[in-house]
N, C-alpha and C positions, 0 to 999 in steps of 0.2 A: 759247510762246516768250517770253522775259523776258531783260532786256539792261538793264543799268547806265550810266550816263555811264561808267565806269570800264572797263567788257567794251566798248565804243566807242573810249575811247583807246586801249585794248592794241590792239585790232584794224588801229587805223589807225597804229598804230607797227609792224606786222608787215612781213616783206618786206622785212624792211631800211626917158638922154644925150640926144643932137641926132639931126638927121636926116642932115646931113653931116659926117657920123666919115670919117675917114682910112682909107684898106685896114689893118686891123690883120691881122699876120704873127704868125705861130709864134711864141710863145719858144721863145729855146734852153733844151730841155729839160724845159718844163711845156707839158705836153698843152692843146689848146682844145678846148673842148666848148661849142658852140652851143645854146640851145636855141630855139625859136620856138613863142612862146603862153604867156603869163602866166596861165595858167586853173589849172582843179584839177591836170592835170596837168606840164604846163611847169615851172611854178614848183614845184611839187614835186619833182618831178627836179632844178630849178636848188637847192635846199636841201639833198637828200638828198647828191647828187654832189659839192657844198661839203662837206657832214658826213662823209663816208666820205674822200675823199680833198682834205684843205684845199690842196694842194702844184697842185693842176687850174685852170686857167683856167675861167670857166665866164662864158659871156655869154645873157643872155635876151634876147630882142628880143622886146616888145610893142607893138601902137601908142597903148596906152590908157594911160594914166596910172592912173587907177582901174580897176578889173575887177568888171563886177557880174556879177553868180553868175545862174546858170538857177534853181539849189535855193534857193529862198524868194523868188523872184518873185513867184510867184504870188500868197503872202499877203500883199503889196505892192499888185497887184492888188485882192485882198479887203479892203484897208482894213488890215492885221493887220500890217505894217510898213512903216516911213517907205525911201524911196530911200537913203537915207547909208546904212542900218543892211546892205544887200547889196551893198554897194560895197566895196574895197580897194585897196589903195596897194602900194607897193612898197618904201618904207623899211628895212623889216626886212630884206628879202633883200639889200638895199643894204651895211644894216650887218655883214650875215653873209657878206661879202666878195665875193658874187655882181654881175657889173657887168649895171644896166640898161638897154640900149638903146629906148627910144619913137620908132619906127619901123616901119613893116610891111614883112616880108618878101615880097619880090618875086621872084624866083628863086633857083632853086638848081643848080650844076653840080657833079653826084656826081662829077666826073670829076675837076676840080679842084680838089673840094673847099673850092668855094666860095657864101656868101648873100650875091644883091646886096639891098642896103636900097632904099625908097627915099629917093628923092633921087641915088642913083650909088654911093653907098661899099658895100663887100664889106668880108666878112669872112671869114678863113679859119678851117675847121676842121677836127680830127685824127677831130671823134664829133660825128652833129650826132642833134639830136631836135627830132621834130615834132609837137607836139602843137597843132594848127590848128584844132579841130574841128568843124562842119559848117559845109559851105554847100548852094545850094538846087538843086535838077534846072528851073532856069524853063524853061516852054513845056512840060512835061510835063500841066500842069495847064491846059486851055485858059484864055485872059482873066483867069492868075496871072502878073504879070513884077513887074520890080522898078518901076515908076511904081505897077502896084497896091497897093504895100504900105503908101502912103502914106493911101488909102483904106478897106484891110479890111486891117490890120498882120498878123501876124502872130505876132510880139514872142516867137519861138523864140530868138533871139538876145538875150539879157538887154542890154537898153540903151535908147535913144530909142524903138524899136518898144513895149517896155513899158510905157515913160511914157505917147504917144501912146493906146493901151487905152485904161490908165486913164483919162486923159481922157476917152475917149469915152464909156466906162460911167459917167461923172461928168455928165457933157453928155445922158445916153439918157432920154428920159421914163418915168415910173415907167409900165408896163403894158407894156414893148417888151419887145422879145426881141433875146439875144447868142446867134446861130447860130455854131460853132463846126467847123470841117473837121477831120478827123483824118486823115491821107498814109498813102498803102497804101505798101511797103514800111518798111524799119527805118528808126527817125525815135528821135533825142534822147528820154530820159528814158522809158521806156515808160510808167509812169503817170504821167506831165507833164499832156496833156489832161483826166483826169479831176480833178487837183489842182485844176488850173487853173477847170474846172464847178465841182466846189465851191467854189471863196474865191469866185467870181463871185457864183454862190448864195448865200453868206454876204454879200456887200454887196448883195445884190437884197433879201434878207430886211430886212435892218436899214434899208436906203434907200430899197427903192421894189420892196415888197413883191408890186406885182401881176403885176412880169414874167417873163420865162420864160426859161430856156438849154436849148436844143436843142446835140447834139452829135450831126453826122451822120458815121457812123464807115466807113471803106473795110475795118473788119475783126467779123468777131463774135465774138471773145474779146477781154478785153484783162485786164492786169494787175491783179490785186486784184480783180477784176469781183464778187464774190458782198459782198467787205466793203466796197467803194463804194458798191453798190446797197443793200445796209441802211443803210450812214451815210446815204444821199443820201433814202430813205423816213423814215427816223427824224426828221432835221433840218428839212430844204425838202419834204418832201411830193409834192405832183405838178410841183414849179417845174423840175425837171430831167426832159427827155426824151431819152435816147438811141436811135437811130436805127441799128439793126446794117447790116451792110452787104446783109444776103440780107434786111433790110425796107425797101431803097431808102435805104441810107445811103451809096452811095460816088455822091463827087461826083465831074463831069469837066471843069465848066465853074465858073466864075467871071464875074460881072459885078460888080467893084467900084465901079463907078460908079453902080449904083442898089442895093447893097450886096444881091444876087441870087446864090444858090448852087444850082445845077443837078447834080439825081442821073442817076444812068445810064439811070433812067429817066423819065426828065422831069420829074421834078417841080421847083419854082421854091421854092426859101423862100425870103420876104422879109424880112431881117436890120434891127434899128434901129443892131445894131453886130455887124458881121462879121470873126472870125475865122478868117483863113485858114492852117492848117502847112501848109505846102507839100512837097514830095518830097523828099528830100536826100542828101547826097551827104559824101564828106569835104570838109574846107576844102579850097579852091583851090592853097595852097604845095604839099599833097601829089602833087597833080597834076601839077606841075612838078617836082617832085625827080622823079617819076616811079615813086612807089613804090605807087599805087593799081591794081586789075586792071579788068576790063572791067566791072566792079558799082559803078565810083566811092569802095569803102571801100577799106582797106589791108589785104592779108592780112600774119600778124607771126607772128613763131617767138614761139612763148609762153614759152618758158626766159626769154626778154629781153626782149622785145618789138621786136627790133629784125624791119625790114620783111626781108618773107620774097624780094624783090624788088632790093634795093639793101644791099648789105655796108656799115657803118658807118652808117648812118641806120636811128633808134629812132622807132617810133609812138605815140602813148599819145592814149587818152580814144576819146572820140564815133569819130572817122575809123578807127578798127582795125573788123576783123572778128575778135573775139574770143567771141565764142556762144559757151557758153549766158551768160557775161558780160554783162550787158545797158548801155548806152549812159549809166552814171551818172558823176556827181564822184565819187561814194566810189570807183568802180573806177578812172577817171582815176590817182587820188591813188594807189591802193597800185598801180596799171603803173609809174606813176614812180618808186616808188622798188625795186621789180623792176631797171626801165630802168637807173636810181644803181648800184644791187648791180652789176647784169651790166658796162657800162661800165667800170665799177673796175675789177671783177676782171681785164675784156678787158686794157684799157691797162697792165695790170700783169703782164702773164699767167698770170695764176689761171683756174682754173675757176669760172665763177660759182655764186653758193649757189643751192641748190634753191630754183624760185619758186612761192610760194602767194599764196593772193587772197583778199578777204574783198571782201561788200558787204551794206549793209543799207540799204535807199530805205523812208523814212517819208513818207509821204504825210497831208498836213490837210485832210479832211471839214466839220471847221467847230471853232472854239475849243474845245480842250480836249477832241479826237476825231479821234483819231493811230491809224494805220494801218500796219504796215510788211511787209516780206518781206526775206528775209535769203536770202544761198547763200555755200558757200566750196567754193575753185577750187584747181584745181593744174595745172601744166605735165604735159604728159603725151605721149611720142612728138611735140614741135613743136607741140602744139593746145591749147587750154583744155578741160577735162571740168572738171563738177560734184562733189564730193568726195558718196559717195554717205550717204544719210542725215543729210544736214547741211541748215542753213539750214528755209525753212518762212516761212509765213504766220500773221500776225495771229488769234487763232480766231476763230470767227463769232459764238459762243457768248460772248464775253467782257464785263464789264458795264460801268460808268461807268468806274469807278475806272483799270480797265485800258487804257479808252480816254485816259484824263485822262495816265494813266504814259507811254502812245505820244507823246501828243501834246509832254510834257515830256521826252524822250529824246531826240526830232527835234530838239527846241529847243538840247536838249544838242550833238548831234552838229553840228548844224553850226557853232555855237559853237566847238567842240574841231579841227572841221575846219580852220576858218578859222585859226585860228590855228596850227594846224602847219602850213599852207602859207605864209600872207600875213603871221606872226604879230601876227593882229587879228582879234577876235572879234565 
């Protein structure tokens, strides 16, 4: 499998304020469309929905000013990018007539069709979309809540939690060990963990050679698993241990006070710096609109992505149950502009165009030894199916050069990403 910066943009072209703002109303005769979450998807949808039809209201509410990305965290992490360079503003969607609200969305009444902010001010809407994406299952995980995170982070949520890491693997003595928890059920990014092992690996090597990452894992497959473990022998040697779950890898307990992770069956690893993924669920807003089932995700009509639950509110990114789709920004990004298409077409009423999906997750091993897997998707009877004979893995077989090409493609994409969303690369 072989991919261009240029087979990346086409792809990802496919598919089509204050805190106390005033109740803003309807105009007469231009539709409002909300959207909540300024991430890969949110903001995408708030772009696309401005591009397809300029004549739409269209309001985002985020509470961050900046947005820093989950995708390339990690090499942030490993030494391999500064914080500015995975952060993003919101200027451009400013300029591209999209209004931005910096605020968090606090409730929602489908009934009324209305988002309270807070601070007290609402806003009403004709189409709203949620794009929230996850929050955590605490107390699922014995001695995981939110006072722990401040101790063993977590740093699933790209923000303060990442910084904090880093610090700590910055602060850890050369010869320690970064024990790492991987969460049994669906969890953000499926190969995020193991990215995450290696940049760690790759700052242990370069800084303080003698220590170790354990990854104790609640599952025994994971994503990419046969071309991680040769990056991961090739580069760092025996510095990475991963721990399946049927060899005493799922943990149940947590002690972040003496940075202590406890398996099912007993066993204690003593962390110098412990991180913990916790369980998770979709963000909290969706919860409130009430468009999540009894699994905490959102089930969604895949023609649109709007929730399979609630008429008029559309889901996109992490919080959908979109299988075989897996939990990425690239998939994020083309649901929203699916969500853009369908929306139009509805407020207009057209039949929406037929929706496809593309995604490809590159994953970094170590400088310059790039990894990816790719699938393309179509709506099919309400669900997502895999387009058959498409997409593929990385070979295993492949030598430098090709690893060098992955790793420069990643570099690319998200590059190309960022700027068709935030436009800033």
């Amino acid at each position: 499998m072989k991919a261009t910066r240029r087979d990346v943009l086409l792809a990802m072209g496919a598919g089509v304020g204050a805190l106390a703002l005033p109740r803003v109303g309807r105009a007469q005769g231009a539709a409002h469309v909300v959207v909540i979450g300024g991430g890969f998807g949110g903001a995408t949808a708030a772009r696309y929905l401005r591009r397809l039809n300029p004549d739409l209201r269209i309001t985002l509410v985020e509470p961050n000013e900046r947005f820093a990305t989950c995708p390339f965290s990690n090499l942030y992490l490993g030494g391999l990018r500064e914080w500015d360079s995975i952060t993003h503003g919101y200027d451009d969607l400013r300029a591209a007539g999209v209004d931005v609200i910096h605020a968090r969305a606090e409730d929602v009444d489908t009934t009324a069709r209305t988002v309270t902010l807070s601070g007290g001010s609402r806003l009403d809407w004709d189409r709203l979309v949620l794009s929230p994406g996850i929050d955590f299952r605490w107390g699922e995980l014995a001695g995981y809540d939110e006072a722990a995170v401040e101790l063993a982070p977590h740093a699933w949520k790209a923000g303060p939690q990442t910084q904090l890491l880093r610090s700590q693997l910055e602060a850890m003595e050369d010869g320690g060990s970064f024990v790492m928890v991987v969460p049994q059920g669906a969890f953000r990014c499926p190969p995020g963990p193991y990215e995450r092992a290696s940049m760690v690996a790759h700052y242990f090597r370069t800084h303080k050679p003698r220590s170790k990452v354990i990854i104790l894992d609640s599952q025994d497959r994971f994503s990419k698993q046969p071309l991680f473990q040769q990056g991961w022998q090739a580069l760092y040697g025996d510095m990475i241990e991963w721990v399946s779950q049927t060899d005493d890898g799922l943990v149940v307990e947590v002690d972040a006070a003496a940075r202590e992770a406890v398996t099912a069956f007993g066993t204690r690893h003593k962390a110098d710096v412990l991180n913990v993924i916790p369980p998770q669920k979709a963000g909290l807003i969706a919860e409130r609109a009430g468009v999540t089932d009894d699994t905490g995700w959102v089930p969604v009509v895949a023609d649109s992505f709007e929730s399979a639950r609630v008429p008029g509110v559309y889901v996109l990114g992490d919080a959908t149950i979109a299988a075989p789709m897996p939990k990425s920004g690239f998939c994020a990004n083309a649901q929203g502009k699916v969500a853009a298409a369908a929306i139009t077409a509805d407020l207009a009423g057209r039949e929406p165009p037929p929706a496809s999906f593309a995604n490809t997750c590159y994953s970094l091993i170590g400088p310059g030894y790039g990894i990816s897997v790719a699938g393309v998707y179509r709506a099919e009877d309400g669900k997502v199916v895999e387009v058959p004979d498409s997409g593929g893995v990385s070979p295993l077989e492949a030598g430098p050069e090709f690893r060098r090409a992955e790793a420069e493609y990643g570099a690319g994409w998200y590059a190309a990403i960022c700027a068709d969303i935030w436009g800033t690369a």
